[in-house]
PQR file with spaces between the fields and no chain letter, atoms N, CA, C, O and H, PARSE charges and radii, in Angstrom:
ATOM       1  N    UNK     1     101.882   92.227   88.379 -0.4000 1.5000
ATOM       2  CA   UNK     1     101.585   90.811   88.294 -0.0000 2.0000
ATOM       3  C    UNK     1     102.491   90.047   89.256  0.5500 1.7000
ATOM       4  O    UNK     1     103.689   90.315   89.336 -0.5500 1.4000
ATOM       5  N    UNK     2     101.875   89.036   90.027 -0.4000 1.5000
ATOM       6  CA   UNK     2     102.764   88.442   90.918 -0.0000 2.0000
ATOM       7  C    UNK     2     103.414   86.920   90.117  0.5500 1.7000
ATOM       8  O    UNK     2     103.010   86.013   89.390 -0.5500 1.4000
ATOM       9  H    UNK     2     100.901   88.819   89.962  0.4000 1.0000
ATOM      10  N    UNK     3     104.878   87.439   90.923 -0.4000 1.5000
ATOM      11  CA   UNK     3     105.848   86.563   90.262 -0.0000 2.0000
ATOM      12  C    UNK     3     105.614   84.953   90.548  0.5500 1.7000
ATOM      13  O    UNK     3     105.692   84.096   89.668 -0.5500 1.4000
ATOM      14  H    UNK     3     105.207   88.175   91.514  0.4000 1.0000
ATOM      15  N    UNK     4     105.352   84.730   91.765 -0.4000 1.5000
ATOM      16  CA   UNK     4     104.840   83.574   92.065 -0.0000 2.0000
ATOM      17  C    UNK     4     104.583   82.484   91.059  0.5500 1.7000
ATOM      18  O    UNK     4     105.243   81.446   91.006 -0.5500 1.4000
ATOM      19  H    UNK     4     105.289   85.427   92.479  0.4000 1.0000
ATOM      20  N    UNK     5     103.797   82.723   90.437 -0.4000 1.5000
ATOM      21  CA   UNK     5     103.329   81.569   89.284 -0.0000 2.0000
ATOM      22  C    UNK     5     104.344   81.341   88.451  0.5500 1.7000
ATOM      23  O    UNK     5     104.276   80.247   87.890 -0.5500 1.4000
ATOM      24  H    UNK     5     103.261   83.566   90.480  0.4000 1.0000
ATOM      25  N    UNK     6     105.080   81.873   88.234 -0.4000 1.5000
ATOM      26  CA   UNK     6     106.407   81.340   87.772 -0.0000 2.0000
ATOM      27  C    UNK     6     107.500   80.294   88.057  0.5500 1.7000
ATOM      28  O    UNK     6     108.186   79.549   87.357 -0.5500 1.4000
ATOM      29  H    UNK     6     105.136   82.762   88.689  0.4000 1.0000
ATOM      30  N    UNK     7     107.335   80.640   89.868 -0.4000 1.5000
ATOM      31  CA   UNK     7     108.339   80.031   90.948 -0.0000 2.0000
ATOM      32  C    UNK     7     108.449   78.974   90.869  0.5500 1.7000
ATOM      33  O    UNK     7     107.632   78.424   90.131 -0.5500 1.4000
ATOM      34  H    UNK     7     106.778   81.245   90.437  0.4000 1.0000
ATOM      35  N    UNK     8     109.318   78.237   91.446 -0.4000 1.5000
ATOM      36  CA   UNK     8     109.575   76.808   91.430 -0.0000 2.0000
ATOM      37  C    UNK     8     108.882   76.546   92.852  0.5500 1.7000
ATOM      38  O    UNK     8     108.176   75.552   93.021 -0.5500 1.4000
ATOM      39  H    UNK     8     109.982   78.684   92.046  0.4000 1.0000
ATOM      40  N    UNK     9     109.123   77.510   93.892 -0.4000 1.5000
ATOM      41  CA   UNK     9     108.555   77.038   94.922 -0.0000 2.0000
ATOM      42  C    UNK     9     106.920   77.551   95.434  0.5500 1.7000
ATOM      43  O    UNK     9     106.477   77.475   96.580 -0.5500 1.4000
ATOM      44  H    UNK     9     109.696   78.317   93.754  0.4000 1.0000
ATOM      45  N    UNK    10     106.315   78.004   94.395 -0.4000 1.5000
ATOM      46  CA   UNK    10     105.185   78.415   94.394 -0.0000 2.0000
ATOM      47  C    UNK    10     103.744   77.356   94.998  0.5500 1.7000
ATOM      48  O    UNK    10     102.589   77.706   95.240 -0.5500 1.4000
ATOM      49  H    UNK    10     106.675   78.065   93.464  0.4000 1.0000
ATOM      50  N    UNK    11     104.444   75.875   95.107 -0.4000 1.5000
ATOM      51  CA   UNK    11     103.383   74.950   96.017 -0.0000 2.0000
ATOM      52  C    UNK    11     103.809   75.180   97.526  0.5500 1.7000
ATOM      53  O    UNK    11     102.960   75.237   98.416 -0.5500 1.4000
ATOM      54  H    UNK    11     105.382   75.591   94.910  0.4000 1.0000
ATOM      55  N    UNK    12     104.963   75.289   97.734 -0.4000 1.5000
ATOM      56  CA   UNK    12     105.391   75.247   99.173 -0.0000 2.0000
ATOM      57  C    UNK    12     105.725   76.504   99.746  0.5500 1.7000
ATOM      58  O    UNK    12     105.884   76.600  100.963 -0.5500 1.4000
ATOM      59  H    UNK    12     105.653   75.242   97.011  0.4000 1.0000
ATOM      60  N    UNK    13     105.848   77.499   98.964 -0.4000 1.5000
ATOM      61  CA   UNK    13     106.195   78.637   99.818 -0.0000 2.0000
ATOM      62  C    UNK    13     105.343   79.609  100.944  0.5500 1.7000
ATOM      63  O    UNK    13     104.308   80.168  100.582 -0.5500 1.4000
ATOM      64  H    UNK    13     105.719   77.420   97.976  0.4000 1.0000
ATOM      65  N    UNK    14     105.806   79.747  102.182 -0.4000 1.5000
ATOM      66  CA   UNK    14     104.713   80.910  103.007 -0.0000 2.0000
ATOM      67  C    UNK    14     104.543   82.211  102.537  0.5500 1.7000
ATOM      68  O    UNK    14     103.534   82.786  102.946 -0.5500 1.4000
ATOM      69  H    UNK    14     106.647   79.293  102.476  0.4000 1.0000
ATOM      70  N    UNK    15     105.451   82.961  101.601 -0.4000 1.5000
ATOM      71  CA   UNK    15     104.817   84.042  100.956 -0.0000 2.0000
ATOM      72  C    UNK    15     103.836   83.855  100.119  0.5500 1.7000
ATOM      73  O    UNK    15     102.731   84.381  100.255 -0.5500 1.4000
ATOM      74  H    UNK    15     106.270   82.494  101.269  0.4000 1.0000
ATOM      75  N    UNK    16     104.138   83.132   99.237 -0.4000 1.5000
ATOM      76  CA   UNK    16     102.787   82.711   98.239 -0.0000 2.0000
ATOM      77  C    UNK    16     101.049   82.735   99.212  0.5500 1.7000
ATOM      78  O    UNK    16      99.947   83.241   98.999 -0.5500 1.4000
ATOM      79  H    UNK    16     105.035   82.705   99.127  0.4000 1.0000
ATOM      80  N    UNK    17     101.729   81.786  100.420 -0.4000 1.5000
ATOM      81  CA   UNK    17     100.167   81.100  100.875 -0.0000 2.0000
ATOM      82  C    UNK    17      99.898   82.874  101.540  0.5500 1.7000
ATOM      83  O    UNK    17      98.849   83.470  101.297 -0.5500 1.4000
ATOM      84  H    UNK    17     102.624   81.375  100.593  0.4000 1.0000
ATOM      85  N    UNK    18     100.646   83.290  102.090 -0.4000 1.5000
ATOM      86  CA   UNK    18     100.469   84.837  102.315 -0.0000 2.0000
ATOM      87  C    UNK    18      99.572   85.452  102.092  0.5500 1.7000
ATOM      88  O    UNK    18      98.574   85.883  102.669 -0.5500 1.4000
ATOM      89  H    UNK    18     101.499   82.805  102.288  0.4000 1.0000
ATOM      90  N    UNK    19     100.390   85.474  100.388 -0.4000 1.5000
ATOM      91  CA   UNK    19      99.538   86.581   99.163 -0.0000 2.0000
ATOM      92  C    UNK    19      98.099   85.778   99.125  0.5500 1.7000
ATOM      93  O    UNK    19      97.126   86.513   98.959 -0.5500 1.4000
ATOM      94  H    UNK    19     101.201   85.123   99.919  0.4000 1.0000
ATOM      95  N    UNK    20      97.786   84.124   99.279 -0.4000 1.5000
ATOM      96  CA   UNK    20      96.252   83.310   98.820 -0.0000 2.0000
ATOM      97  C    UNK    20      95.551   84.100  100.243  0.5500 1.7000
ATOM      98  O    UNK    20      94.441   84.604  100.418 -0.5500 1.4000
ATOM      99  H    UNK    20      98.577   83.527   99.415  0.4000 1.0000
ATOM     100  N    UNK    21      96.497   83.978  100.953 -0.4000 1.5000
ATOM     101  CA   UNK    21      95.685   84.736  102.329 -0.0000 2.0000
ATOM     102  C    UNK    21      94.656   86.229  102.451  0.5500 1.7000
ATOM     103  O    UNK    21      93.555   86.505  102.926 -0.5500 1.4000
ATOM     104  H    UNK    21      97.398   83.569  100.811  0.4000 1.0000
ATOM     105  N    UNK    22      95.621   86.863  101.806 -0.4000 1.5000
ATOM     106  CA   UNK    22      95.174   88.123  102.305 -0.0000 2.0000
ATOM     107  C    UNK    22      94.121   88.304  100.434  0.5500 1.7000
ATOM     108  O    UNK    22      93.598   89.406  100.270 -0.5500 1.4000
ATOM     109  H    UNK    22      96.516   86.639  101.420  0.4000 1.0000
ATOM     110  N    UNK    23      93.978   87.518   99.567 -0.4000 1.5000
ATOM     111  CA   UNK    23      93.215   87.401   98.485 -0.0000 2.0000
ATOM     112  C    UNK    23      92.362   86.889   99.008  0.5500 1.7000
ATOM     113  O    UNK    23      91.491   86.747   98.150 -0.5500 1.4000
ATOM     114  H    UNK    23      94.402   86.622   99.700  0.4000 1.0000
ATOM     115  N    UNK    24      91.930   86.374  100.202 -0.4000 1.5000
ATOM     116  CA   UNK    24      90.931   85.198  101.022 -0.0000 2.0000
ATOM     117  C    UNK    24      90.724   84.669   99.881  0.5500 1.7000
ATOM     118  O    UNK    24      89.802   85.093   99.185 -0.5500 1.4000
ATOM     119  H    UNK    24      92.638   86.490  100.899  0.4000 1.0000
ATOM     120  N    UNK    25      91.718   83.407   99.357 -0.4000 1.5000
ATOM     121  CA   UNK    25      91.436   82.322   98.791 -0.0000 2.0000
ATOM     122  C    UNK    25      91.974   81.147   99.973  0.5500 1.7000
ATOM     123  O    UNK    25      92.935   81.341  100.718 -0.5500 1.4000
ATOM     124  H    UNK    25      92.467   83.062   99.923  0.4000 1.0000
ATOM     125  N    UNK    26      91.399   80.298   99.964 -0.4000 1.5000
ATOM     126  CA   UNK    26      91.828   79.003  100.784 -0.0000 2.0000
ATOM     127  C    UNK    26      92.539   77.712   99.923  0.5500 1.7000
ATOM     128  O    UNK    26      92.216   77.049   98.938 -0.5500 1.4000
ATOM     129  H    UNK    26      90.619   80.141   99.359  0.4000 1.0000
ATOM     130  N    UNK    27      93.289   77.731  100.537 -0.4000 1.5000
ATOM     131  CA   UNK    27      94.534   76.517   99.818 -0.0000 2.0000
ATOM     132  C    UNK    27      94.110   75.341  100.137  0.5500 1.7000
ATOM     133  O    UNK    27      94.318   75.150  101.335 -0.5500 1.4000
ATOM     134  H    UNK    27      93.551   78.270  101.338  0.4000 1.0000
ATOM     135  N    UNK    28      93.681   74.580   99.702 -0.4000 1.5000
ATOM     136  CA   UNK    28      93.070   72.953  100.397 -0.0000 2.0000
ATOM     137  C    UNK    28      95.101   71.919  100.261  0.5500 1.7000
ATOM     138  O    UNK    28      95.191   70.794  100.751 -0.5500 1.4000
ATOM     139  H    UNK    28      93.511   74.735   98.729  0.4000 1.0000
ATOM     140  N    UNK    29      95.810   72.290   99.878 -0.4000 1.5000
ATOM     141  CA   UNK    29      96.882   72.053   99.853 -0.0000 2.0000
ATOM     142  C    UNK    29      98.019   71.693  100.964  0.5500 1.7000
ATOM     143  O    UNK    29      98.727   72.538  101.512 -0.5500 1.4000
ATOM     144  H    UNK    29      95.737   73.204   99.480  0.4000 1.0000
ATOM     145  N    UNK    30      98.077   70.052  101.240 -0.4000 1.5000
ATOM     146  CA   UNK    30      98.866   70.187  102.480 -0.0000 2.0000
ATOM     147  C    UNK    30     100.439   70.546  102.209  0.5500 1.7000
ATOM     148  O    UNK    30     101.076   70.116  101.247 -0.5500 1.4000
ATOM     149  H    UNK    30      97.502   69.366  100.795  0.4000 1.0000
ATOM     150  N    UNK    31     101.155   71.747  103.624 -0.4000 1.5000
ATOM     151  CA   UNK    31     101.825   72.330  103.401 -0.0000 2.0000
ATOM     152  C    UNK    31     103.297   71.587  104.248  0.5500 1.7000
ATOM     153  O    UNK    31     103.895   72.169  105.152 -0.5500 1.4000
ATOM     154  H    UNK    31     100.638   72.096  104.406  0.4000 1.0000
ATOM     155  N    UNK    32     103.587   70.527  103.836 -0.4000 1.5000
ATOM     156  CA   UNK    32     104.432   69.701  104.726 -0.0000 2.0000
ATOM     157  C    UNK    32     105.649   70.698  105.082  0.5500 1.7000
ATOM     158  O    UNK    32     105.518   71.400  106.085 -0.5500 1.4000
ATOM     159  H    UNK    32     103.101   70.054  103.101  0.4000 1.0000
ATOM     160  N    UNK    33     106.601   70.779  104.459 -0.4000 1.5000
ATOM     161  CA   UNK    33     107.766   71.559  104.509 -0.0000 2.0000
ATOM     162  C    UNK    33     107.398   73.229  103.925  0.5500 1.7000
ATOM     163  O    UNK    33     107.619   73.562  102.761 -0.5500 1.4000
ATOM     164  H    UNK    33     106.707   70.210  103.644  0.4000 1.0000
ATOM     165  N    UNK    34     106.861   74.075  104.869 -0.4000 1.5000
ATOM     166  CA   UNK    34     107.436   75.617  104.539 -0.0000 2.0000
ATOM     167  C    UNK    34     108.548   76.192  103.372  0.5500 1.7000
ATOM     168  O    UNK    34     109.720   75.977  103.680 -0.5500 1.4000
ATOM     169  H    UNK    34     106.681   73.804  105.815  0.4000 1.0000
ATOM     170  N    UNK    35     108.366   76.773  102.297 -0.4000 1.5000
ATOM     171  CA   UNK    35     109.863   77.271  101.662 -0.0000 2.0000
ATOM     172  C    UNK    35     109.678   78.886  102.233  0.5500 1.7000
ATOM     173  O    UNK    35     108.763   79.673  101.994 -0.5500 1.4000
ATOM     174  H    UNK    35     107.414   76.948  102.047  0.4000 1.0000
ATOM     175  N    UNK    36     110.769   79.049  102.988 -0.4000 1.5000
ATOM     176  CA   UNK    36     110.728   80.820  103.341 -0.0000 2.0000
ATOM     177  C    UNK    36     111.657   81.521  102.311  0.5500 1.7000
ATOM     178  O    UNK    36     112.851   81.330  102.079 -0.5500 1.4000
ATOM     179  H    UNK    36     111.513   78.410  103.182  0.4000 1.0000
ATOM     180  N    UNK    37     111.028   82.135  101.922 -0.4000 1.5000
ATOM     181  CA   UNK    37     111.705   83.069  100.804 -0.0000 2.0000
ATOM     182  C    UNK    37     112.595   84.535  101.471  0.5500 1.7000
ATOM     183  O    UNK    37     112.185   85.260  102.377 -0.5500 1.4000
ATOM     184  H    UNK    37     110.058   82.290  102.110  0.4000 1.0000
ATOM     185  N    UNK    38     113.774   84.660  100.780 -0.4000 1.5000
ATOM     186  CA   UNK    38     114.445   85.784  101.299 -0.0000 2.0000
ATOM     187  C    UNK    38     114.221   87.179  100.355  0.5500 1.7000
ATOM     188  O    UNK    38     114.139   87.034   99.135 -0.5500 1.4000
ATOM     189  H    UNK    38     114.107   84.071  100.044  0.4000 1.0000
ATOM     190  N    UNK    39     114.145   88.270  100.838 -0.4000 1.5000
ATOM     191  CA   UNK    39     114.376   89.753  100.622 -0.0000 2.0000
ATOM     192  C    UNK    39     113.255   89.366   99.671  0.5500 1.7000
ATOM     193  O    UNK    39     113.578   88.974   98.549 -0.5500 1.4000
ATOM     194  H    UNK    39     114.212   88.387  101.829  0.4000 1.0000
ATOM     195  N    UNK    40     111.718   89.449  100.068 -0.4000 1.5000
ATOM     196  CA   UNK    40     110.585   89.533   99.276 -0.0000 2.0000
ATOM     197  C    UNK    40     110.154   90.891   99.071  0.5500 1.7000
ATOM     198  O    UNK    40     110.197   91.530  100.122 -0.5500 1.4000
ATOM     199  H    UNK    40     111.455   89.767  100.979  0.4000 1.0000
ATOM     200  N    UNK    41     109.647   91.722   97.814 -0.4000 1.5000
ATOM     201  CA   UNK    41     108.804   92.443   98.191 -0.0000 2.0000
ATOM     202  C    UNK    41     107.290   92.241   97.229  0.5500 1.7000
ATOM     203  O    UNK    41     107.062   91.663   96.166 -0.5500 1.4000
ATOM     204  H    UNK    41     109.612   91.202   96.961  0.4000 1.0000
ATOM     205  N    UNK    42     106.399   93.054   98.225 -0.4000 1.5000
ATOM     206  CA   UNK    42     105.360   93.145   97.830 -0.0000 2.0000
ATOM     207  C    UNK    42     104.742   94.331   97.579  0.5500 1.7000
ATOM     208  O    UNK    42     104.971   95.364   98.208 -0.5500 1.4000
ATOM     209  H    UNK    42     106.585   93.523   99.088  0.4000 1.0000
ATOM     210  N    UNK    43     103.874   94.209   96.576 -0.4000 1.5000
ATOM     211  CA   UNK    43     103.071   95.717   96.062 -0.0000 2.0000
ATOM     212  C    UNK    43     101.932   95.454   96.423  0.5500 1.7000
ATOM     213  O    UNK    43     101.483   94.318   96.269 -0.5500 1.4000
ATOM     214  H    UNK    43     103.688   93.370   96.065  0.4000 1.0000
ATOM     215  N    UNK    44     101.107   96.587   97.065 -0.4000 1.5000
ATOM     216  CA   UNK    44      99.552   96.562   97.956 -0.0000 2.0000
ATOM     217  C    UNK    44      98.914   97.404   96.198  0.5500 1.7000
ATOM     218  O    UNK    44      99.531   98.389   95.790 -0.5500 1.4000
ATOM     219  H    UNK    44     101.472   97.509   97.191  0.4000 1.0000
ATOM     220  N    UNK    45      98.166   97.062   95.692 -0.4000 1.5000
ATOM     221  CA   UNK    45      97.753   98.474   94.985 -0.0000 2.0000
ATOM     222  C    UNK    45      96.373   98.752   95.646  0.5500 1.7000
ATOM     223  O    UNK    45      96.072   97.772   96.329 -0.5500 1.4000
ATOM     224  H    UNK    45      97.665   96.263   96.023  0.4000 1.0000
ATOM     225  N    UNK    46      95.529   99.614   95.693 -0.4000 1.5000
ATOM     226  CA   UNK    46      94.524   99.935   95.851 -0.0000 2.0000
ATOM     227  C    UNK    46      93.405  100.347   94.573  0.5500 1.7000
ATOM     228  O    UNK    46      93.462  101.346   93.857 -0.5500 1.4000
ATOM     229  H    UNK    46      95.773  100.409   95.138  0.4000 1.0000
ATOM     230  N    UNK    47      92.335   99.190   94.539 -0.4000 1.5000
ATOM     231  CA   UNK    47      91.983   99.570   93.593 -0.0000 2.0000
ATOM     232  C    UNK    47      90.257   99.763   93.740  0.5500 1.7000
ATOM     233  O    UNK    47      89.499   99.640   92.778 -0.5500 1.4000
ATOM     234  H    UNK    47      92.289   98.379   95.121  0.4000 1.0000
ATOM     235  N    UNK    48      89.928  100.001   94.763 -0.4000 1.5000
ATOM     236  CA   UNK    48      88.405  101.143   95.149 -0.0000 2.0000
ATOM     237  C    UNK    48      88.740  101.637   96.464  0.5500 1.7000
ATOM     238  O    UNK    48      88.515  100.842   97.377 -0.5500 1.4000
ATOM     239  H    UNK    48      90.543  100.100   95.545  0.4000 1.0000
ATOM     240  N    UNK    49      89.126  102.531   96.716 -0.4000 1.5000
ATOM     241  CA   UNK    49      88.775  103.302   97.767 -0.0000 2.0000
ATOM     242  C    UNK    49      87.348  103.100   98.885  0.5500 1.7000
ATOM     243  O    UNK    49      87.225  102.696  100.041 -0.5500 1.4000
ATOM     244  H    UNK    49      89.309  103.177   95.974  0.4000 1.0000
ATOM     245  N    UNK    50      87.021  103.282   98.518 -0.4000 1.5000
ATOM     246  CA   UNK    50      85.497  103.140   98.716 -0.0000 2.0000
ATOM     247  C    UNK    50      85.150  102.053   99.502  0.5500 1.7000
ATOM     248  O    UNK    50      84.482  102.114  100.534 -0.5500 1.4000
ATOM     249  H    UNK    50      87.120  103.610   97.579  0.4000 1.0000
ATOM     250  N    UNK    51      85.798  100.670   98.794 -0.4000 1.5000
ATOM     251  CA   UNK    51      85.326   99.548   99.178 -0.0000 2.0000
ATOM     252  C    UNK    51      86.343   98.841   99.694  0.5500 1.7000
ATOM     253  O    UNK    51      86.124   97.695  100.086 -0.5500 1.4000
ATOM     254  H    UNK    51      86.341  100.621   97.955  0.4000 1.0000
ATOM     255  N    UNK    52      87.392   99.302   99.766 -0.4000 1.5000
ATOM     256  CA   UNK    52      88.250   99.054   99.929 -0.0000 2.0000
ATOM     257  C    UNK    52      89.099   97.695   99.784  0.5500 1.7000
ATOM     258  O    UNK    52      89.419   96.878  100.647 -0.5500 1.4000
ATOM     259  H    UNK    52      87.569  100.234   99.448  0.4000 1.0000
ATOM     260  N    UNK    53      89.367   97.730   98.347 -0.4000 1.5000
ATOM     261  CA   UNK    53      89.530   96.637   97.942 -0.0000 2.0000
ATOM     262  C    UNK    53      91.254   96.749   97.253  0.5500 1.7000
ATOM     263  O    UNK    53      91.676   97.569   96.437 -0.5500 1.4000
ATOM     264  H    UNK    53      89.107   98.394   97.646  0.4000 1.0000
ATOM     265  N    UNK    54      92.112   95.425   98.037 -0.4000 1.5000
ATOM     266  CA   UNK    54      93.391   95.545   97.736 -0.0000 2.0000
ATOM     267  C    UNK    54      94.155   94.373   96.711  0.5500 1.7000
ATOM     268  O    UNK    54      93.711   93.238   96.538 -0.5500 1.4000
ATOM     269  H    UNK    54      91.770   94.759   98.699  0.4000 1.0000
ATOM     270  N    UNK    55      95.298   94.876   96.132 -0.4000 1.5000
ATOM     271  CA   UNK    55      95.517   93.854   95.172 -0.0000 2.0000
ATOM     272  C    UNK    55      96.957   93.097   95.865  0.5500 1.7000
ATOM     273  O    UNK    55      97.518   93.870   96.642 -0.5500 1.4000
ATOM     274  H    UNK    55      95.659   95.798   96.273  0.4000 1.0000
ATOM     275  N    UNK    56      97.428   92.174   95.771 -0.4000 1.5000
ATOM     276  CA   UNK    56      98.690   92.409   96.667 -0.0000 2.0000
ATOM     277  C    UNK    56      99.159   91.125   95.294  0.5500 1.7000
ATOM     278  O    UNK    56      98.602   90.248   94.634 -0.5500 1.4000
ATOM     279  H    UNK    56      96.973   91.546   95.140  0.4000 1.0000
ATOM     280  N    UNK    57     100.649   91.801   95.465 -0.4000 1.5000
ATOM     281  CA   UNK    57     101.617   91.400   94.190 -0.0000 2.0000
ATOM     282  C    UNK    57     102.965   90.994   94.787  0.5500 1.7000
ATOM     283  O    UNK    57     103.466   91.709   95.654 -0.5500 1.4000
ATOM     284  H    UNK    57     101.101   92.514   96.001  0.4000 1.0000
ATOM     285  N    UNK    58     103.651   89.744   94.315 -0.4000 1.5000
ATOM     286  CA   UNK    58     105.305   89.658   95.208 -0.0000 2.0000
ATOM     287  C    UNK    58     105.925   90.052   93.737  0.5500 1.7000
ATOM     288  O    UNK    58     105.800   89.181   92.876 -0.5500 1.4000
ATOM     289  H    UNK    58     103.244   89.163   93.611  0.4000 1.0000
ATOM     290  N    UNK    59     106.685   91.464   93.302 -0.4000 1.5000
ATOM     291  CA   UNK    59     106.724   91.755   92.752 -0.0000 2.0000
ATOM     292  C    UNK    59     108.790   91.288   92.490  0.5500 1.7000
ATOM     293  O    UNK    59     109.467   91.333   91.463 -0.5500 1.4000
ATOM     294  H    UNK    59     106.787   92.171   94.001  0.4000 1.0000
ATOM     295  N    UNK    60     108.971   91.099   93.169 -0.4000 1.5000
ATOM     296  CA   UNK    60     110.481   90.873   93.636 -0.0000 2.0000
ATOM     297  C    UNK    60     110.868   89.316   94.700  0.5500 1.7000
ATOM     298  O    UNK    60     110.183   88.758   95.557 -0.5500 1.4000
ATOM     299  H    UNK    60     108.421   91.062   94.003  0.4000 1.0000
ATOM     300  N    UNK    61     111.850   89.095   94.315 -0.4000 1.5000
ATOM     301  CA   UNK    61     111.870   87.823   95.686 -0.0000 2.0000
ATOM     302  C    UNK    61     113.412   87.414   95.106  0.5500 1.7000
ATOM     303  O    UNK    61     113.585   87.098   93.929 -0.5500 1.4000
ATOM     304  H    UNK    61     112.406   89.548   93.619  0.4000 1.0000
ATOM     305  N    UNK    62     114.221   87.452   95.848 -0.4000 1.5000
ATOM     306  CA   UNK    62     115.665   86.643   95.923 -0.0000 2.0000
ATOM     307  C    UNK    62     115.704   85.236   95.553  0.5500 1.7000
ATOM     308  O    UNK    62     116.459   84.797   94.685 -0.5500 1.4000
ATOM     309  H    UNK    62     114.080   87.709   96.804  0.4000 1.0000
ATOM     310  N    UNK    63     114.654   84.342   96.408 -0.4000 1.5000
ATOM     311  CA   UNK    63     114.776   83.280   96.555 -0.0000 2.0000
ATOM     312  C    UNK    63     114.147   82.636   94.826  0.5500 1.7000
ATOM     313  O    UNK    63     114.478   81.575   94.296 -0.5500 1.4000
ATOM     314  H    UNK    63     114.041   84.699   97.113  0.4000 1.0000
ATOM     315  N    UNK    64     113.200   83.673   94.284 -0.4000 1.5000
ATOM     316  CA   UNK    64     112.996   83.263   92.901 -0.0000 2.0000
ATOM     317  C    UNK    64     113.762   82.237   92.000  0.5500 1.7000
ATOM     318  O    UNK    64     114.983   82.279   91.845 -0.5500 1.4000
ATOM     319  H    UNK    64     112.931   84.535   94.715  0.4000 1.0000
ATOM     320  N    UNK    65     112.880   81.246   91.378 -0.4000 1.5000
ATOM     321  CA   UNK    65     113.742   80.549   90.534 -0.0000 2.0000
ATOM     322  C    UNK    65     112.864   80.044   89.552  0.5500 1.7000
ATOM     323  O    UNK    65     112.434   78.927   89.841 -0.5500 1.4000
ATOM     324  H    UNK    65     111.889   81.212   91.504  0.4000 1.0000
ATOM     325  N    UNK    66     112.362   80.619   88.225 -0.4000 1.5000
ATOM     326  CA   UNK    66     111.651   80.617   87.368 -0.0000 2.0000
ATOM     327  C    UNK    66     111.719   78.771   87.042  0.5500 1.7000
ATOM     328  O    UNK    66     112.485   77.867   87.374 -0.5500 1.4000
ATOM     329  H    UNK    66     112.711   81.526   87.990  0.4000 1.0000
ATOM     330  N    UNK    67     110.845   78.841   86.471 -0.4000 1.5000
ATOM     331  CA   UNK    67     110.109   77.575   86.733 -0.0000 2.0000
ATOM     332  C    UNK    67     108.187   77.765   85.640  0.5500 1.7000
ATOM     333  O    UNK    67     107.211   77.300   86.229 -0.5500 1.4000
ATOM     334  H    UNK    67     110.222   79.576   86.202  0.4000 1.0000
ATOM     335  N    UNK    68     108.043   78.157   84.789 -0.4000 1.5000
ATOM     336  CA   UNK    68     106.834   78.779   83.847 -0.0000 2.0000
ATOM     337  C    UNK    68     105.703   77.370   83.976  0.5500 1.7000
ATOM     338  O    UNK    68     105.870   76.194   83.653 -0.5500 1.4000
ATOM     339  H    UNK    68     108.835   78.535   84.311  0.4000 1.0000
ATOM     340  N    UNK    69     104.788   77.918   84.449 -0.4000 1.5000
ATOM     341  CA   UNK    69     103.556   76.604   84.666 -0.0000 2.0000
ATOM     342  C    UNK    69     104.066   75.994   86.043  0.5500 1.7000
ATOM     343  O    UNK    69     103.508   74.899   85.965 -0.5500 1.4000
ATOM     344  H    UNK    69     104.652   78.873   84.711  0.4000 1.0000
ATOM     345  N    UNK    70     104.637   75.971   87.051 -0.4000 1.5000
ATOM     346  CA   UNK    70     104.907   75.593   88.133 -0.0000 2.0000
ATOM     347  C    UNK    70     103.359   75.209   88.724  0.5500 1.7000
ATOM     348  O    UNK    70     103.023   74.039   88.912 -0.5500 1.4000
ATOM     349  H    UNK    70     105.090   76.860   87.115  0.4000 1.0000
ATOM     350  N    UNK    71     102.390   76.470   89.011 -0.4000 1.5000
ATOM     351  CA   UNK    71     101.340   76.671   89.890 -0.0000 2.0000
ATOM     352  C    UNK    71     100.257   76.054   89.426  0.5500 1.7000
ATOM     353  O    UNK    71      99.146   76.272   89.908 -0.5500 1.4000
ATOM     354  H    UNK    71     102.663   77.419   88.858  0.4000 1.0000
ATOM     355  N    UNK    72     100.566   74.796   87.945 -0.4000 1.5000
ATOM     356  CA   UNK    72      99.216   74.072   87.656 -0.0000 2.0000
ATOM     357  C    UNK    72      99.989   72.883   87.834  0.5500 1.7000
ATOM     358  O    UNK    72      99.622   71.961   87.106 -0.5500 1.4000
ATOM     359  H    UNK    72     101.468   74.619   87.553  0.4000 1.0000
ATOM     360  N    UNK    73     100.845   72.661   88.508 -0.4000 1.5000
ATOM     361  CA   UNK    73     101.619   71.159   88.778 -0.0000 2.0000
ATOM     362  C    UNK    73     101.126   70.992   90.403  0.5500 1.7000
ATOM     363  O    UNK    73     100.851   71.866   91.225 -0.5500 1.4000
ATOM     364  H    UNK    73     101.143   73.410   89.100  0.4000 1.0000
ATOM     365  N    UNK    74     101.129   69.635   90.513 -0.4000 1.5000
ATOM     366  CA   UNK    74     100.324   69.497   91.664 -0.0000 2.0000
ATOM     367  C    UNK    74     101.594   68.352   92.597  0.5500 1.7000
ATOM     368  O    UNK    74     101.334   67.933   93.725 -0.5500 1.4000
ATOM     369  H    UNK    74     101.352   68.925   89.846  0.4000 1.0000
């Protein structure tokens, strides 16, 4: 599960918009100030072969700073 939705910086951060990226979701969200997050990691899982369909998770992040319901604040 990605930590993100937790974050405090989960409106402004470029890993987050990353992870909306490579989910091809589109952010209608203007992104004034960048938050770059330090020593991120991420988990790819694979979950059809076939179709090749990927899950991607920031499973870790330094810059983390819990924050619960952050990602329905606007």
């Amino acid at each position: 599960m990605c930590i993100c939705i937790n974050c405090k910086y989960v409106n402004n951060c470029s890993m987050y918009f990353f992870i909306e990226k490579q989910h091809k979701e589109v952010s209608f969200k203007t992104k004034q100030t960048m938050f770059i997050p330090h020593f991120s990691i991420i988990y790819i899982n694979i979950i059809s072969i076939s179709s090749h369909q990927l899950d991607w998770d920031l499973v870790e992040c330094i810059s983390f700073v819990e924050h619960p319901g952050k990602w329905l604040q606007e």
